[in-house]
C-alpha positions in Angstrom: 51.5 147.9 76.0 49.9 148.7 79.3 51.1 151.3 81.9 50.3 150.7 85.7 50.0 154.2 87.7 49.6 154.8 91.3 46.6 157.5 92.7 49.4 159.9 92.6 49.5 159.5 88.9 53.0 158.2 89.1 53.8 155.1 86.6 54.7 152.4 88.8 55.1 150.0 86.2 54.7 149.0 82.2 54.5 145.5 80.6 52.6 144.4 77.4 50.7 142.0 79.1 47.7 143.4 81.5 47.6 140.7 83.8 50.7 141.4 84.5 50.4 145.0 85.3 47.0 143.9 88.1 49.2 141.3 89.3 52.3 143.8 90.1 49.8 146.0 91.5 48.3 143.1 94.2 51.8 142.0 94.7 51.8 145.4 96.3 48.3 145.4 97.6 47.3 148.4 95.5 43.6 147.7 95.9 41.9 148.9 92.8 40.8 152.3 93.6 44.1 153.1 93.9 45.7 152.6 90.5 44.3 152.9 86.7 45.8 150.8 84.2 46.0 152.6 80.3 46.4 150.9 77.4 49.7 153.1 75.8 48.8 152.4 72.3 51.8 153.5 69.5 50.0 156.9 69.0 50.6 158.5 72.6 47.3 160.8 71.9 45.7 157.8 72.3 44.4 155.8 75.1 42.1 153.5 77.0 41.8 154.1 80.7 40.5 150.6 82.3 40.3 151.9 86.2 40.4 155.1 87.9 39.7 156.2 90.9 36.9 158.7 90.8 37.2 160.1 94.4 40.6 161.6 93.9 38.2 165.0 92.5 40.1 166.9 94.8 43.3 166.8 92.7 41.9 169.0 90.1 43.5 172.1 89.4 
């Protein structure tokens, strides 16, 4: 299962299939700084962040 979520780090979207989740996100035009995709695995301590947006440092608290 993978979970779509915007910069803002709200989830915009989950489907099991990760093409699915990039294509929602260009359906939108969310270029790909602006989203990371995670891999929810069954065991919510775990998971796999494919892309994130490094420059967002200032969010930090």
């Amino acid at each position: 299962m993978y979970g779509l979520y915007d910069k803002e780090g709200i989830l915009r979207f989950v489907d099991p299939d990760k093409d699915a989740c990039i294509a929602y996100a260009e359906l939108f035009e969310l270029g790909s700084t602006n989203y990371c995709l995670l891999d929810l695995a069954n065991d919510r301590k775990e998971y796999k962040v494919t892309n994130l947006d490094q420059s967002l440092g200032g969010n930090n608290n």
